[in-house]
N, C-alpha and C positions, 0 to 999 in steps of 0.2 A: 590869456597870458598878457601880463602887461610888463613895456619895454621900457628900460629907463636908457634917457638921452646919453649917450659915451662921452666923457670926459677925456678921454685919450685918442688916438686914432683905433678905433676896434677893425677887428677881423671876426666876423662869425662863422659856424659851424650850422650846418642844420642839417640834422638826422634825428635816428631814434636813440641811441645811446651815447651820446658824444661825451660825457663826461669819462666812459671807459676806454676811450679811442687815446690811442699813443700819440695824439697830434697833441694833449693838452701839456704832455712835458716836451716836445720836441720842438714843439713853434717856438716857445722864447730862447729855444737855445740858435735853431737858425735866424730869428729875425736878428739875432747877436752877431751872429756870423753873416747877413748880410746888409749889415747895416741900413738896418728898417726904423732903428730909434726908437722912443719909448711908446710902443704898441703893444695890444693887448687880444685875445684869442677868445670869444666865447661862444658856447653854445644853447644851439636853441633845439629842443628835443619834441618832436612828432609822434605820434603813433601813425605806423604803415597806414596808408589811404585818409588821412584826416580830413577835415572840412573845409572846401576851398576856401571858407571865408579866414580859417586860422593862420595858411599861404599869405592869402593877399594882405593880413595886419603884417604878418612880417616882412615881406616885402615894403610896404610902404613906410615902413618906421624908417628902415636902413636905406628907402630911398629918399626919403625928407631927414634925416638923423646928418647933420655936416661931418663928426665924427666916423662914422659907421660907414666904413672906405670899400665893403664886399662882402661875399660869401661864398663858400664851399657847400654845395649840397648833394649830400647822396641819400639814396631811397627813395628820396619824394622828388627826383630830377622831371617824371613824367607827370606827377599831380601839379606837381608848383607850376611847372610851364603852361600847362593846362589852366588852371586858375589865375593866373595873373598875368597871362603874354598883351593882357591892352595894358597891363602897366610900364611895359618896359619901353625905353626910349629909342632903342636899337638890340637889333638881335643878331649875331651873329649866323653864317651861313649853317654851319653844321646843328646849330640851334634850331634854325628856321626848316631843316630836312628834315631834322632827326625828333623836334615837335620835345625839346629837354632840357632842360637848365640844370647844370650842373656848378656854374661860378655867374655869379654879379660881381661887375665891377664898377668905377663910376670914371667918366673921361669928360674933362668939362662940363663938370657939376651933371649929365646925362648917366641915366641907370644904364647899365648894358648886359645883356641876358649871353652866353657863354654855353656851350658844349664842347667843355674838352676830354671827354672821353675818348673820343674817335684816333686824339695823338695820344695821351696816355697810355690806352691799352693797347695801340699798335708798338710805341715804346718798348711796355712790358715785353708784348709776344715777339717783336723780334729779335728780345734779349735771351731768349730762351728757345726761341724753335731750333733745329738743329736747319743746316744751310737746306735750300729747297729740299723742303722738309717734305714737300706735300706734292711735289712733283717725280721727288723719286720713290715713295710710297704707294701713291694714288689713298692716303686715306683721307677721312671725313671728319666732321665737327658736329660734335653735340653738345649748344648750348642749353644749360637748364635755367628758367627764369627769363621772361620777355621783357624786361627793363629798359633802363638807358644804359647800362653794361654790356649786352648783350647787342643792342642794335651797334652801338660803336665799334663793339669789336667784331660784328661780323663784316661792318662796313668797310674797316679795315683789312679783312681777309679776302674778299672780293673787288680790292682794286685791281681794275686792268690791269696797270703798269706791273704788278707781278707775273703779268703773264702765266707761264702753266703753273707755276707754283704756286697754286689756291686749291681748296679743299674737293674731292672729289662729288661732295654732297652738306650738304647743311642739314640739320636736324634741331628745332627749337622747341621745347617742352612748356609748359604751364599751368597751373591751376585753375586759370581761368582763361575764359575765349577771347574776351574783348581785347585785352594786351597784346597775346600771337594775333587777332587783325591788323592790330596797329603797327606790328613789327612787319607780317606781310606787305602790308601798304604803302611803308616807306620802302618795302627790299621792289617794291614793285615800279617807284619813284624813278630809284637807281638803277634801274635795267639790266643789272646782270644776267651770266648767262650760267650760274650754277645751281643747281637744283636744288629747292629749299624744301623741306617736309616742317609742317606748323603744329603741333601736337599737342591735345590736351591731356594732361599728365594728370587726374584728380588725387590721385595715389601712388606712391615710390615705388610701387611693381610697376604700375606702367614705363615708369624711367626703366627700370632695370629690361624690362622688354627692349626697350630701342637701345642699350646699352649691348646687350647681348650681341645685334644685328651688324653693331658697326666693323669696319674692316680693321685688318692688325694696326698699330700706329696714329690710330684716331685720338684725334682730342678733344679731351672729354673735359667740360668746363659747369660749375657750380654756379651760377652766377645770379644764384637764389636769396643770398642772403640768408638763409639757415645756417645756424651752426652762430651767427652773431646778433641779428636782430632778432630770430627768433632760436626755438632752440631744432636739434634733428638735424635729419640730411632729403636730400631727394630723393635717396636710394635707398633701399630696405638692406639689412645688413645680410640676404641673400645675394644680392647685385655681383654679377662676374663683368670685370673689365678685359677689353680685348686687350692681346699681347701686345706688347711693347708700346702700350697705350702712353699720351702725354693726359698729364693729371694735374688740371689749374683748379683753384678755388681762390675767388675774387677774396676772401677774406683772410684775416690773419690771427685774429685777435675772435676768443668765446672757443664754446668747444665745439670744435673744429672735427664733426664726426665725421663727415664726407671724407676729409683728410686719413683721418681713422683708417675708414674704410681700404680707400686706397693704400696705406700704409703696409697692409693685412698681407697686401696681394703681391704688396712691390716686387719680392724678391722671385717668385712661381711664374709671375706675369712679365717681368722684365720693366716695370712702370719708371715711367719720371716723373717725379712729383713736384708741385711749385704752390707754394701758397702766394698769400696776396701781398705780402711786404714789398719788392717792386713795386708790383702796380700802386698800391699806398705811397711810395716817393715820386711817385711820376704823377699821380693827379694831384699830389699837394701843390711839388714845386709849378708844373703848369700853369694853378689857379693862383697863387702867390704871386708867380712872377708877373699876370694879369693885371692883381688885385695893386700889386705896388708898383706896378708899371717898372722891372727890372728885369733883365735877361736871366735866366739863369740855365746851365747846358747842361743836354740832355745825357752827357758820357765825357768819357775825360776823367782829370784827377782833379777840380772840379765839384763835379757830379758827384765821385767815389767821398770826397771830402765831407759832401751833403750827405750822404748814407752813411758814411760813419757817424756822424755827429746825431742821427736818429736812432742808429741802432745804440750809440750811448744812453742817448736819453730816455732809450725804451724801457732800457734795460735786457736789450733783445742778446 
């Protein structure tokens, strides 16, 4: 791939499908609304697991590029940090635990590598859990997909300061081994004291097997990336969810069978369902307001102002 130098201040994208992602109509309506000036949004598209060396050019275009002011990355948060962390100039804490790059910014003319998943999707989840959710339940979490998604928000689930209101058990699924290490590794870092199960999942009956197990009110989380980068779900369209289960999928946008699924059941099951639009406004605005060095607030009328003005532009 070859980069041509920015002529305006750019903001990049890098994943696998960005030209279908709601952020290519929505960015120039917020950078309008918060007075960003004349900037401009592109994306750079990967295939799942690419070649470090494909990482490391784009990294160093946008970090030698004067124009090319940051980046947003999801899918390849754990390849790209892996492949380029001698490149960056400073790394943030949550970066440096959690072994992720999910935003580059640049702060006197230095790169800086970013993990804001961890406030993100604790954002998300605690716009939606119902009040100690998990303290008056006693249920669990099963995340599907050993990502940078997945360690952020169990990170988030397992801080002390919650006190008993955290999950009575964790459950982390995957296709392959090496990722559930890398996820135990860091939960191992962190010393918590709630009980993790690391499971290789090669097949959607094995989900559906720990899906079965969990207790009523468990939250059951997608966070595979199926359904948008690629296509399917984790679950076989046998999959029974437990009653009054909570039902996240990191995504929003493609077809959203996982969502299907849960949809099927909602009404027998008692389910709540949540796709990924929140969490979508809360790791734009987080890495934006990095990237342009501006605040911008996580709730309020505000915030609601910023989520209208996306769900216009989505067309949502």
């Amino acid at each position: 791939m070859s980069y041509t130098p920015a002529k305006i201040p750019t903001f990049y994208f890098i994943g696998v499908t960005t030209q279908h992602s709601s952020i290519m109509k929505v960015f120039p309506k917020w950078a309008a609304h918060l007075g960003l000036g004349d900037v401009e949004i592109k994306g750079i598209d990967f295939p799942p697991h690419d070649k470090p060396q494909n990482y490391r050019d784009a990294v160093a275009f946008i970090k030698s590029d004067p124009l090319s002011v940051g980046a947003l990355v999801t899918t390849h948060k754990l390849d790209l940090y892996d492949a380029c962390q001698h490149m960056f100039d400073k790394v943030d804490d949550h970066a440096d635990l959690m072994a992720e790059t999910s935003c580059l910014s640049k702060q006197n003319g230095k790169l800086v590598c970013h993990a804001k998943d961890p406030i993100s999707s604790g954002l998300s989840l605690d716009g939606f859990l119902p009040e100690s959710h998990f303290s008056k339940t006693g249920a669990e979490v099963f995340s599907m997909g050993a990502g940078g998604s997945t360690i952020a928000l169990t990170w988030h689930l397992t801080q002390t300061f919650k006190g008993v209101d955290r999950p009575s058990r964790i459950v982390i699924s995957n296709r392959s081994q090496p990722r559930l290490d890398h996820v135990r590794h860091i939960h191992e870092q962190l010393g918590h004291d709630i009980p993790v199960e690391y499971v290789l999942a090669i097949r959607p009956e094995h989900n559906d097997e720990i899906l079965e197990d969990l207790k009523s009110g468990s939250l059951v989380i997608n966070a595979t990336g199926l359904g948008k980068d690629a296509p399917g779900s984790p679950f076989s369209n046998a999959a029974q969810f437990p009653e009054n289960a909570i039902v996240w999928d990191l995504n929003y946008r493609g077809e959203l069978v996982f969502l299907d699924q849960a949809r099927a059941q909602a009404s027998a099951k008692q389910l709540s369902i949540e796709d990924g639009w929140t969490y979508f406004i809360h790791g734009w605005t987080q890495v934006i307001g990095e990237v342009f060095h501006i605040s911008i607030p996580t709730s309020g009328p505000e915030f609601d102002k910023i989520a209208e003005i996306a769900s216009a532009a989505s067309g949502r």
